[in-house]
Steps between C-alpha positions, in 0.01 A plus 500: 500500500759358743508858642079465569621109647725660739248744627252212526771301743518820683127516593499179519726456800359800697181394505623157602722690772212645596328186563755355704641259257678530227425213241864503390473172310279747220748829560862224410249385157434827408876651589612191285243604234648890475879364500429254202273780298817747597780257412507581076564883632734479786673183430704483783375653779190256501723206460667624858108541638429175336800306736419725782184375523662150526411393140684240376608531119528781285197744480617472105335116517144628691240437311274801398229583730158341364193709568139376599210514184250447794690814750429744164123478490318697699241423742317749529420781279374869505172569336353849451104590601348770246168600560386663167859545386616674805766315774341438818675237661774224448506140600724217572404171365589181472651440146344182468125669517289504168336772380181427616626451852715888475200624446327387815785633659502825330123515566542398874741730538400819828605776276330367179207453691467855611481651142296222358235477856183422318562647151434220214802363338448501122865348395746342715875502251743260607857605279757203506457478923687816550229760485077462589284824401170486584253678341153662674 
């Protein structure tokens, strides 16, 4: 996991580079984050990144990182398009969207619309908003 954080500081700051501007304010937190999440293994070499960085204290008296409930959940979600039981297409939705509302999407979506042109619909299934088959 702090291997995956690292990574993520590493993207991070080339597309920022990229941009022109660094955000370095965010790059220090996370750095900070990795040291503290690093400091049960390697003891002592954090510690020495920890006063490098111009901490004051021991990295022994940080408190643990907290994480964000509201960062976890996901905004958007994936949802599959059958058209009698076969994949056609895949959409990106908003996570907040009911079922009935997935379905307009699925319904409204171009490559839907080519299989189903003016075919009747008998059944449009709606499985827990991660999957619509439609039925002709």
């Amino acid at each position: 996991a702090v291997m995956e954080l690292v990574n993520e500081i590493y993207r991070f700051l080339n597309e920022e580079e990229e941009k022109g501007d660094p955000a370095w304010s965010v790059i220090r937190k996370a750095v900070e984050t990795a040291i503290v999440l690093l400091s049960p293994v390697v003891p002592h070499m954090t510690e020495e990144l920890w006063q490098r960085l111009g901490n004051q204290g021991l990295l022994l008296a940080t408190p643990w990182p907290a994480h964000d409930e509201q960062a976890l959940k996901a905004e958007t979600r994936l949802v599959v398009l059958q058209v009698n039981g076969k994949v056609r297409s895949k959409i990106e939705v908003l996570a907040s969207l009911n079922e009935k509302e997935i379905e307009a999407a699925a319904l409204a979506n171009e490559r839907i619309r080519q299989f189903i042109q003016e075919k009747t619909i008998r059944k449009v299934i709606v499985v827990q908003k991660k999957l619509v088959n439609i039925v002709l």
